[in-house]
C-alpha positions in Angstrom: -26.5 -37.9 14.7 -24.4 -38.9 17.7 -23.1 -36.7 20.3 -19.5 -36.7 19.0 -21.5 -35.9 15.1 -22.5 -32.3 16.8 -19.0 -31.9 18.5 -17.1 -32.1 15.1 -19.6 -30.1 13.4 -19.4 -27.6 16.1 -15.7 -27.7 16.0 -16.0 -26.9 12.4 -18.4 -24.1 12.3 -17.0 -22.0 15.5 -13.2 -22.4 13.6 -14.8 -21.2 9.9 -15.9 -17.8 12.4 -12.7 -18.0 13.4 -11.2 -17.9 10.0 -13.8 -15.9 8.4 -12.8 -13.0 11.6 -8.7 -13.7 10.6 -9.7 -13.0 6.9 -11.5 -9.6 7.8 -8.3 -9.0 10.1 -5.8 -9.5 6.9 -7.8 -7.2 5.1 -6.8 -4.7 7.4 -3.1 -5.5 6.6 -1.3 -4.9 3.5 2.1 -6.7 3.8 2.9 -9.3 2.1 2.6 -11.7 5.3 -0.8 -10.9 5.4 -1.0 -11.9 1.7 0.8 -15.6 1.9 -1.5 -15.9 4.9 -4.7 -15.4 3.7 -3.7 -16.7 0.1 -3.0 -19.9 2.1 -6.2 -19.7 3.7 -8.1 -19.3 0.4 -6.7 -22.0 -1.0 -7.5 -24.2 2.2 -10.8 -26.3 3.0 -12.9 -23.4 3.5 -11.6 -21.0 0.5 -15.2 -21.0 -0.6 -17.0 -19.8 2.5 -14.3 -17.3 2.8 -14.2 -15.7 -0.7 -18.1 -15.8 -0.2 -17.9 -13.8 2.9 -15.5 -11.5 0.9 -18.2 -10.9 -1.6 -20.8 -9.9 0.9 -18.9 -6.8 2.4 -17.9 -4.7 0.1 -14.9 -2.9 2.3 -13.1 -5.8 3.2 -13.8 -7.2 -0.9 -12.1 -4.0 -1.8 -9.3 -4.4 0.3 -9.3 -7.6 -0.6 -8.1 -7.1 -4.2 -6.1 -4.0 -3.1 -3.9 -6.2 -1.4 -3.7 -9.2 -3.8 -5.6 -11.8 -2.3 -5.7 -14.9 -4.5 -10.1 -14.5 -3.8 -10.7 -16.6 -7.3 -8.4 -19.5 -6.2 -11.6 -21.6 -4.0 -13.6 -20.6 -8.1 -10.5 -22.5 -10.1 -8.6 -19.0 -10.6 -8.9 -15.2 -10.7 -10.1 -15.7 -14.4 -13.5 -18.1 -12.8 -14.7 -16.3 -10.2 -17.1 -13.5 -11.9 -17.3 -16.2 -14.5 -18.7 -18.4 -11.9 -20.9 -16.2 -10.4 -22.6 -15.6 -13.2 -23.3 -19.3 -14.1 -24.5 -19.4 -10.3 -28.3 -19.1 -9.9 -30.1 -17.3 -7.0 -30.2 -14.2 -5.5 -26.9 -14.5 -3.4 -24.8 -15.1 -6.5 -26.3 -12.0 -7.9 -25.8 -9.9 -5.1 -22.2 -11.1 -5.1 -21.5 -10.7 -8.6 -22.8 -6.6 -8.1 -20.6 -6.4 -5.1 -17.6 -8.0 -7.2 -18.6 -5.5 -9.6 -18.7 -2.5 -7.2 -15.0 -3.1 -5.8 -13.5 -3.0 -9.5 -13.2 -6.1 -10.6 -12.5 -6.3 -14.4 -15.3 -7.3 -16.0 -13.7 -8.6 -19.6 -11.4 -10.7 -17.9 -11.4 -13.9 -20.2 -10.5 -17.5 -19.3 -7.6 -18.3 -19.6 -8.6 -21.7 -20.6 -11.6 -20.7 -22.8 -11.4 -16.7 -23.3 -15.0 -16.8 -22.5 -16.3 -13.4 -20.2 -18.8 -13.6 -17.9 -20.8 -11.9 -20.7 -20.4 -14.4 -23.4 -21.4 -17.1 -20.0 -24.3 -14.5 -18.5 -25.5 -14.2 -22.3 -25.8 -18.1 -22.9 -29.2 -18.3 -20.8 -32.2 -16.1 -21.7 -32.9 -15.5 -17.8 -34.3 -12.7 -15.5 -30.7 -12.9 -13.7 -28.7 -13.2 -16.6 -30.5 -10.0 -18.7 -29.9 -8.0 -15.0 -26.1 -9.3 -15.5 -25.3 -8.6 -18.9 -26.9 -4.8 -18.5 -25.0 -4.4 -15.2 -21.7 -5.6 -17.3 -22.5 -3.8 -20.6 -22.8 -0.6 -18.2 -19.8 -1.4 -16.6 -18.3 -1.3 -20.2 -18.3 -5.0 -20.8 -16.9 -5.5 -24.5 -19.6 -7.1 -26.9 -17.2 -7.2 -29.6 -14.6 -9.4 -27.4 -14.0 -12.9 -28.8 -13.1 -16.3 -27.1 -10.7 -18.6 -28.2 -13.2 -20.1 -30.9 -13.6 -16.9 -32.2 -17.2 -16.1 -31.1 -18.9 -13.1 -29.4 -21.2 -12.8 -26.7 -23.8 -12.0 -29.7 -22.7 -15.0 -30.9 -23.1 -17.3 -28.0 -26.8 -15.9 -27.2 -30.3 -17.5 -27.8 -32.4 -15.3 -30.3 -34.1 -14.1 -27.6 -31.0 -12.7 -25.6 -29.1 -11.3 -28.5 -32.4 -9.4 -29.1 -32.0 -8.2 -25.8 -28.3 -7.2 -26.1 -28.9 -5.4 -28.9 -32.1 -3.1 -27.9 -29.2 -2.3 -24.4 -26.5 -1.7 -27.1 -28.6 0.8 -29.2 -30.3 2.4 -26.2 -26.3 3.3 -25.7 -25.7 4.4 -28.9 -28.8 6.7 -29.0 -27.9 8.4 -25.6 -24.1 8.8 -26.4 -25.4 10.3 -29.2 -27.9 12.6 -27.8 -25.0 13.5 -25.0 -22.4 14.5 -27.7 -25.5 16.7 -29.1 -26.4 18.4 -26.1 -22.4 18.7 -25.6 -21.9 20.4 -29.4 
């Protein structure tokens, strides 16, 4: 690496602070400047590590989405992102997917492409992760029932092993609503 190498790579991390300090400042700012600003900005070279930072701060993620930030464009649209955090392995996706989750984002939002969910995607691999991600979406009232564009569930889509698992979560559900309109009678 030559001296002008670590200049430019420098250059390039001290103005992604500088952006990643602008986007917390839009945040704060609910006009419709600040949108086309930071919209522009999300759709620039460094949407990514923007929208990433986003998911790692709840408040500013909340505000975020209050004010109509385009924070799926750097994921190929509003209807990838949770999508594409769940096909995203490690611990940071998952902890951005529950902060996604936390600020509201709708969790059956189909794409538009496909009409898959992040359910039907999260249920496709029988993983540690993925079982922690359907349960977080089937409590967050995930549809099981909801069909893609071929006409399949996440049931459907799953491995033996993970439709097993969805529908062990799906009874437990059943039982306690049961129990609850019981207790409530």
């Amino acid at each position: 690496m030559t001296a002008s190498d670590f200049d430019a790579d420098a250059i390039r991390d001290t103005n992604l602070e500088r952006q990643k300090l602008r986007m917390a400042t839009l945040c704060l700012d609910d006009s419709q400047e600040a949108r086309k600003v930071a919209n522009n900005m999300l759709q620039g070279q460094n949407g990514k590590q923007l929208t990433d930072k986003l998911l790692t701060n709840s408040t500013l993620l909340a505000m975020a989405i209050r004010n109509r930030f385009d924070i799926g464009a750097p994921y190929g649209g509003r209807d990838q992102l949770l999508i594409q955090l769940v096909s995203t392995p490690g611990r940071a996706a998952v902890e951005q997917f529950e902060t996604l989750l936390d600020a509201g984002w709708p969790v059956d939002l189909p794409s538009e492409e496909s009409g898959v969910t992040a359910l039907m995607a999260a249920a496709e691999r029988y993983t540690a992760a993925n079982r922690e991600r359907v349960q977080r979406l089937l409590e967050r009232g995930a549809d099981p029932q909801q069909k893609e564009k071929e006409g399949k569930t996440a049931l459907d889509r799953a491995p033996a092993a993970m439709r097993k698992f969805i529908e062990e979560l799906l009874t437990k559900r059943t039982s306690k609503r049961q129990a609850e309109n019981g207790a409530a009678q």
